[in-house]
Phi, psi and omega in degrees: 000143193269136208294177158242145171357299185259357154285357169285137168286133252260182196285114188218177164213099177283346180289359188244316177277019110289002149322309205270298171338313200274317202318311224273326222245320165303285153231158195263065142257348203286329188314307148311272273253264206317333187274341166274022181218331179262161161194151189352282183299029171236058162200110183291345159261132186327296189313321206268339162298311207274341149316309156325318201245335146295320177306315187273003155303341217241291198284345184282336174289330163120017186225128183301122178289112151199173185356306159248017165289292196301305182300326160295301187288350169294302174308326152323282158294014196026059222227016166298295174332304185285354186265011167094352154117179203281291185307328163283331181274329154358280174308324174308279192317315191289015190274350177214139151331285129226229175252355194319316180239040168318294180323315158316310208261320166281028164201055137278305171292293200283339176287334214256325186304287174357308174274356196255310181290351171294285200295003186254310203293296182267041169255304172317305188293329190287302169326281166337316207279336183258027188244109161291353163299313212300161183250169184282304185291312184296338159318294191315306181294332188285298195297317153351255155342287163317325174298316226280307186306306193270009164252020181239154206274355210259348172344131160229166177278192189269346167202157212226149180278154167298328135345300201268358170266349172291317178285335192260335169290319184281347154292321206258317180295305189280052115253333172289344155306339201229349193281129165307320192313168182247352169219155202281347191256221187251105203290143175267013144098009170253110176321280174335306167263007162309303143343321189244339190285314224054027173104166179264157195258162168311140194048010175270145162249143177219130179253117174261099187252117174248193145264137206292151208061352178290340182126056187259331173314306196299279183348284167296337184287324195271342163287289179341311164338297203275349182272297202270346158315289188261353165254027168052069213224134179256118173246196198226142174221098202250127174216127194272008202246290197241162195288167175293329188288297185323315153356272209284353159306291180300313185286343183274310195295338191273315204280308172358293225082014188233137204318119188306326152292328175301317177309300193303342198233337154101049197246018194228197221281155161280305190303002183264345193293285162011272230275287165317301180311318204282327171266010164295301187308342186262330190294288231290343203249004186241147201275099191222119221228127175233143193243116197237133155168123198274164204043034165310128170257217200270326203300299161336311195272312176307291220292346181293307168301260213325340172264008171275321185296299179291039166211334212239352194052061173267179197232003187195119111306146168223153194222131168223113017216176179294332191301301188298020159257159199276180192263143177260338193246162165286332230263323174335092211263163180000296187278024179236351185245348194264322180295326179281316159277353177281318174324298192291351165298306184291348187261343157310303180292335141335287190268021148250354186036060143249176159278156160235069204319117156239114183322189155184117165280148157300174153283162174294328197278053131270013179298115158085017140205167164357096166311133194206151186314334186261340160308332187310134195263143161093330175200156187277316196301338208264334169284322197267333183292333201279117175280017180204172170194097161296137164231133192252113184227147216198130160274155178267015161263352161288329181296330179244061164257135209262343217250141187305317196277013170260348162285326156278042171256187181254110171237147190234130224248150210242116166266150213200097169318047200262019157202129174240114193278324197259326203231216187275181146226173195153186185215164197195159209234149201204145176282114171234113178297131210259329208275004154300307191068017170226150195260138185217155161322114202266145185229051167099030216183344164264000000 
């Protein structure tokens, strides 16, 4: 007769996790190797978690883990006993030959938690799922966030000793010391704020904020460009505004070089056919991931990011624009649904340690002056959530110049740094070609 559901035991393999033990006890290089894949809580035995946890204790002081090294530091913490005694720990090296498969046995180890963190996430959501106070999308968001957590290698514990964070910034300090790159985060291909930036960093939210017509597409559409052409780099471009074709019109027109109405309108030269092909051909090769689909919520924009991050490894989102994404509930009002999605922008960026780029329109009165941090339209929260704040500002008299050849001048644009949580602020200055839709380094000359 087949057990039922909760008399089953639940899935391990203990012959692979003293395996992984004895490996470790054997030679500590196994020690790195096993640590990419485990952690304490993926070893389905008591004993064998708190072995575990003596071995990297042993090696983070910097003292090679064996027998009595390990059987002192149990002892130490008084924790031999429950770790199964002198003779069970003994017994481990002989549980394996050598170290050879170390690895093998830890993802071994690690498939069988994977399946024990399934069968916990969808028994709790199942469970949940019959309780009618609950709303359905928080369920929906929670059980995410747990698939996300145990397929990502990145895995950390829920609180960190100050130890292991002082060893891993200073592990973080000698490699950024050592790195050729000139900035630690990801450079947006405009120099100038590369410079005041040092590029946008991991887990940061950053807002770009304009007035409508001013450029928050171009902008963001010529970083995306610029991160995934030429440095080769895979981001995401999630847009709620305009179609993927509409997109890719403007990006071709930008890599082109040929006038953006012209594209649009079938207006333009057969010697321009060259020139197209060579940036269809740089679009097609670059890890560019673009997301078209309107009334996007929040609930849509998580599950979208995690699954570009686990399948496609991007390293940057950008979202245009924020005011459009949508709501799951009626009952909110406006600044209460704009909070909620700013939080939620930021825990996204958090739990993918990407940058997460966000459009933001202004209010009308910055129309025609300065911009400021109170400008931000619809909630005070999206200022306060944002490790960063872009203002994008232009004048607007080359747009109602009726004469054609003033859509091909240069006018130069003012970006304008006005929150920085880690750095400077300041303003720098960009080129922006209108009949292009595209922003360049600015040099001197509009």
């Amino acid at each position: 007769m087949a057990l039922l559901p909760k008399d089953r035991i639940p899935p391990h393999n203990d012959d692979a996790e003293r395996a992984v033990l004895g490996a470790m006890l054997i030679d500590d290089k196994a020690i790195g190797l096993t640590q990419q894949y485990l952690r304490p809580e993926d070893f389905y035995s008591p004993r064998h978690r708190k072995i575990f946890e003596a071995i990297l204790s042993l090696s983070d002081k910097g003292t090679r883990p064996d027998l009595l090294t390990l059987n002192g530091e149990l002892s130490k913490a008084g924790r031999l006993d429950e770790a199964g005694g002198n003779d069970y720990i003994a017994a481990l090296t002989h549980s394996v030959p050598s170290s050879a498969n170390a690895e093998y046995y830890a993802r071994i180890v690690h498939n069988q938690a994977m399946r024990r963190s399934l069968i916990q996430i969808s028994g709790e959501s199942a469970a949940k799922a019959y309780d009618e106070t609950i709303e359905p999308r928080y369920i929906l968001e929670e059980a995410q966030q747990n698939l996300f957590y145990i397929s990502d290698p990145r895995r950390v514990f829920q609180y960190k000793k100050v130890q292991t964070v002082v060893k891993d910034v200073v592990s973080y300090l000698d490699q950024v010391y050592k790195s050729p790159d000139e900035f630690t985060g990801i450079p947006t291909g405009f120099h100038a704020l590369d410079r005041l930036t040092a590029g946008f960093q991991p887990a940061e939210l950053i807002i770009i904020g304009a007035r409508p017509g001013m450029g928050k597409t171009a902008i963001g559409l010529n970083m995306a460009a610029n991160i995934s052409i030429r440095q080769n780099r895979p981001a995401a471009f999630f847009s709620l505004e305009m179609s993927d074709q509409a997109l890719m019109l403007r990006l071709l027109s930008s890599e082109a070089e040929i006038d953006s109405h012209r594209l649009r309108t079938g207006f333009f030269a057969h010697s321009d056919f060259d020139r197209i092909f060579a940036a269809a051909e740089l679009l097609h090769d670059a890890p560019l991931f673009i997301v078209d689909l309107p009334h996007m919520t929040m609930l849509n924009i998580q599950a979208m990011a995690r699954m570009l991050k686990v399948q496609e490894k991007i390293e940057i989102l950008f979202i245009d624009y924020i005011g459009l994404i949508g709501t799951e509930s009626t009952h909110r009002q406006r600044w209460e649904h704009i909070s909620e999605v700013s939080r939620s922008l930021k825990n996204l960026a958090r739990e993918l340690h990407i940058p997460v780029v966000a459009l933001s329109q202004l209010r009308r009165e910055a129309e025609g002056n300065t911009p400021n941090l109170a400008d931000i339209r619809e909630s005070g929260s999206i200022e306060q959530d944002a490790d960063m704040v872009l203002f994008l500002n232009r004048d607007r008299d080359l747009d109602k110049d009726p004469n054609e050849q003033a859509r091909e001048l240069e006018q130069k644009v003012k970006l304008m740094v006005a929150k920085n949580r880690n750095g400077q602020v300041g303003t720098i200055d960009l080129t922006f070609t209108r009949h292009l839709t595209k922003f360049s380094p600015y040099t001197g000359t509009a």
